[in-house]
N, C-alpha and C positions, 0 to 999 in steps of 0.2 A: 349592889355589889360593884366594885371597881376592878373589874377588868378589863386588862386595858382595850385587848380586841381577844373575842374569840379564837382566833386561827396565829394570832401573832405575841409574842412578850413586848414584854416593856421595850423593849432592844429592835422592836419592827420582826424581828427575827420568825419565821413560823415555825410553831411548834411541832414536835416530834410526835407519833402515834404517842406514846406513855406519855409525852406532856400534856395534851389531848387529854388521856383517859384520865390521868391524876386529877387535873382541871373538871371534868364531867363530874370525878363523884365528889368532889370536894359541895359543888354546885347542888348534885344530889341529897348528899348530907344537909347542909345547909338548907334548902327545903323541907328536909324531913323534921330538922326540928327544930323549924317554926308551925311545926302540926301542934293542936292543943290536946288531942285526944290520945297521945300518947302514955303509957303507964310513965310514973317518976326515973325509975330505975331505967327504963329504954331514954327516956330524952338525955338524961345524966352522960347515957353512953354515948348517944346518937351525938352529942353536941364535943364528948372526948375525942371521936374519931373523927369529927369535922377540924378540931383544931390542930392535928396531927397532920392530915394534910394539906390542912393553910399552910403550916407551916413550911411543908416541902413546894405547896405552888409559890407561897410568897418567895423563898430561896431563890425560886428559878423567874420571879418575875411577872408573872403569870395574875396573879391573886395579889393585889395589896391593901385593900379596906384588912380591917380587924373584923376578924369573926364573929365580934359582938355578944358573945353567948356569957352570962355569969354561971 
């Protein structure tokens, strides 16, 4: 995963409490589904809701690798 630091954006800048939290579960999802034991229908979702907030951490700088999920 390409982030660029924990605690700071692409910008040096340190993140906000919600930029923080967005970043954690973005992090969190992303984990969950590279689980293999997961039923089809939870990873389908699990891996929608990761790309959803890629998208808002990649906006703010935060997150810029690709999600990588097909």
């Amino acid at each position: 995963m390409t982030v660029h630091d924990a605690k700071t954006d692409l910008l040096g800048d340190e993140l906000s409490a919600d930029e923080q939290e967005l970043l954690d579960l973005y992090q969190r999802l992303r984990a969950l589904a590279e689980q293999d034991d997961l039923a089809p229908c939870v990873t389908a979702n699990v891996k929608q809701a990761m790309v959803m907030l890629w998208n808002a951490c990649n906006d703010l700088g935060i997150a810029t690798e690709e999600p990588g999920c097909d």
